[in-house]
C-alpha positions as CSV (number, residue, x, y, z in Angstrom):
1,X,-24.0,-25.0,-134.8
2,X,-27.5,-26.2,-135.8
3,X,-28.8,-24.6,-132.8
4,X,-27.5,-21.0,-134.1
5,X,-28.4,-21.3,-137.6
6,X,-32.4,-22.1,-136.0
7,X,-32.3,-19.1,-134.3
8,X,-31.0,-16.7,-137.0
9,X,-33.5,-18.6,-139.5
10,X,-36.6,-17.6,-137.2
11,X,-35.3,-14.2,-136.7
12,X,-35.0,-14.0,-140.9
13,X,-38.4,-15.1,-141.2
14,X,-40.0,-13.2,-138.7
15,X,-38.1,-10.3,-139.9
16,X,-38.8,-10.8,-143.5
17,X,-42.8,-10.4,-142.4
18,X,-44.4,-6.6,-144.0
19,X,-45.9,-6.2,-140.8
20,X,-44.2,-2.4,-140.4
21,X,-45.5,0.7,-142.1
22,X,-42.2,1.2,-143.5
23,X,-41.6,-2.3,-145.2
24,X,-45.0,-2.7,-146.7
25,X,-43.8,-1.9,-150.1
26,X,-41.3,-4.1,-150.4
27,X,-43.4,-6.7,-151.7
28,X,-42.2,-10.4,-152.0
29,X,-38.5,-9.9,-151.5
30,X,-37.3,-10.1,-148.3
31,X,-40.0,-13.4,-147.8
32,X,-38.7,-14.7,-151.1
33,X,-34.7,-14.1,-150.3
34,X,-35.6,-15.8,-146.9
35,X,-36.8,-18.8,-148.6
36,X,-34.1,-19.3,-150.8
37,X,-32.1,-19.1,-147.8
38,X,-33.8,-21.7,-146.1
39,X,-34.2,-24.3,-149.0
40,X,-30.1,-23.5,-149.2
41,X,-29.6,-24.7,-145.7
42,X,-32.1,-27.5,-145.9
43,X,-30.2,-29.0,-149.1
44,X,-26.7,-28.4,-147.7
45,X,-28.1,-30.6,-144.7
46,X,-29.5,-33.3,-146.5
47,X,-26.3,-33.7,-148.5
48,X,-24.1,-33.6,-145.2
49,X,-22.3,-30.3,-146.3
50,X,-23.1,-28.2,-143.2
């Protein structure tokens, strides 16, 4: 289960990177949904709930 939730992490984050012409606009949102994400995950860990 950790394994797969790695992997769909670095593809989020990778992903969430303006690197394409077409998602230069966005701005901060898909990195800043993508770190919510993560600091979800990482406290649902810590407390043993995942």
């Amino acid at each position: 289960m950790g394994t797969i939730i790695l992997i769909i992490l670095v593809l989020a984050l990778i992903g969430a990177l303006p690197a394409w012409p077409h998602s230069r606009s966005w701005g901060y949102a898909p990195s800043g949904v993508t770190g919510l994400v993560v600091v979800i995950l990482l406290i649902m860990l810590l407390t043993g709930r995942l």
